[in-house]
C-alpha positions as CSV (number, residue, x, y, z in Angstrom):
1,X,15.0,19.7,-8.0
2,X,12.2,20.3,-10.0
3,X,11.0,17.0,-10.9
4,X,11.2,16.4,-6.8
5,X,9.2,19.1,-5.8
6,X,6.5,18.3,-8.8
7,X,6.3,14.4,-7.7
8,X,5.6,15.7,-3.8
9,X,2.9,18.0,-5.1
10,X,1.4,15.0,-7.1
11,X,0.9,13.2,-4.2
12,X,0.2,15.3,-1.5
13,X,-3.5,14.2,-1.5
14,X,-2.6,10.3,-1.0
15,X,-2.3,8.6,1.8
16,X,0.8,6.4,2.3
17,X,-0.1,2.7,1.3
18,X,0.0,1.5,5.5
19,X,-2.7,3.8,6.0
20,X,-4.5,3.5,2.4
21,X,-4.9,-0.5,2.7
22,X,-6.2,-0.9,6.8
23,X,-8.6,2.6,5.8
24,X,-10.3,0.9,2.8
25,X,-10.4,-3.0,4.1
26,X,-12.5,-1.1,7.0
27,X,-14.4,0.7,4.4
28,X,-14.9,-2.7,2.9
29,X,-15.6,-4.2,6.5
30,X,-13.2,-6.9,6.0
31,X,-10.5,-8.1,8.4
32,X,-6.7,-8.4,7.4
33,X,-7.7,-12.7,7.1
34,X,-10.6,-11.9,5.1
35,X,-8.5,-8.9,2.8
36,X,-5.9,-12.0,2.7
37,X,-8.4,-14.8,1.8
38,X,-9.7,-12.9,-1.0
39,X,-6.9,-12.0,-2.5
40,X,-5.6,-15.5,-2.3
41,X,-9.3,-16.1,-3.7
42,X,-9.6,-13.8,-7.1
43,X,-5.7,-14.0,-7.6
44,X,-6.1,-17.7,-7.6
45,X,-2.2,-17.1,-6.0
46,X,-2.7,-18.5,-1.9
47,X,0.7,-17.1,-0.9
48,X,-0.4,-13.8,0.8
49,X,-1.7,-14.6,4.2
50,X,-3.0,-12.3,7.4
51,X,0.5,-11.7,8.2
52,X,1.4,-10.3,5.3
53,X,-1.2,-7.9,5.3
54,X,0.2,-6.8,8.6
55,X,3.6,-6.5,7.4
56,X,1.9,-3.9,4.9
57,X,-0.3,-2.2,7.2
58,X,2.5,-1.8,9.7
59,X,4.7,-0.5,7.0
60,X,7.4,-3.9,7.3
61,X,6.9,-4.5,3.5
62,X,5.5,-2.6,0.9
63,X,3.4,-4.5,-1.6
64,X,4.8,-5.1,-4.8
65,X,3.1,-4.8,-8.4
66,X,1.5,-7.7,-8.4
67,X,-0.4,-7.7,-5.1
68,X,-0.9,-4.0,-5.7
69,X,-3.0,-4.5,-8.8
70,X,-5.0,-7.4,-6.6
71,X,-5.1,-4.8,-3.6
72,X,-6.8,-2.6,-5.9
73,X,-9.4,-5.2,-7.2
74,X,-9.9,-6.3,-4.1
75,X,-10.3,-3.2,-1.8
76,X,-12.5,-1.2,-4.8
77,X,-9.8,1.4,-5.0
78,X,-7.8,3.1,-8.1
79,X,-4.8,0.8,-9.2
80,X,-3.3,4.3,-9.5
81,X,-4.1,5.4,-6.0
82,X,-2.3,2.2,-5.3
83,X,0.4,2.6,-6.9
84,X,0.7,6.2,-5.6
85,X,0.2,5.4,-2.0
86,X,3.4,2.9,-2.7
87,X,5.2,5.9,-3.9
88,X,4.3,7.9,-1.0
89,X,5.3,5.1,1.4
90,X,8.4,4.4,0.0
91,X,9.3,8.4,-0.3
92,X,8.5,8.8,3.5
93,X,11.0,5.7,4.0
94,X,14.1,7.6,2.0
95,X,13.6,10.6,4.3
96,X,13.0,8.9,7.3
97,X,16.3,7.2,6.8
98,X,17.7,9.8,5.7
99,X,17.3,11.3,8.9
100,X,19.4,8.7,10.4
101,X,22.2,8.8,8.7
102,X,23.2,12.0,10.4
């Protein structure tokens, strides 16, 4: 219980990752092509495309390791803010869903 309430204290000051990677590519003054394009670009991996960063923004996927350590490169942001906003998002899912299982 502990451990819980200590990780949601750790991250109450981060954003989940759907609204972390839209806020900084604006901050960046990029478009979800041109956020997609240069990751494709510096990760020399083209298989991330505009959709994909949708899917993310939207919350349909959550980035894994990989494209979360490009993310950060790419978007001038922490790799552990990163990393943390993926925790966050993927927390909020577990309780949304948990909701619905009553």
């Amino acid at each position: 219980m502990l451990k819980a309430v200590h990780q949601a204290h750790e991250h109450q000051d981060t954003p989940p990752i759907t609204a972390l990677i839209p806020q900084a590519r604006r901050e960046q003054g990029l478009t979800q092509r041109e956020l997609a394009d240069l990751l494709c670009e510096i990760s020399q991996n083209d298989s991330v495309t505009r959709e994909e960063v949708s899917r993310w923004e939207r919350g349909k996927r959550i980035p894994g390791p990989y494209w979360r350590a490009w993310i950060s490169a790419a978007l001038d942001v922490p790799h552990a803010e990163v990393d943390r906003a993926a925790v966050v998002e993927r927390e909020s899912r577990r309780t949304r869903n948990s909701d619905h299982s009553h």
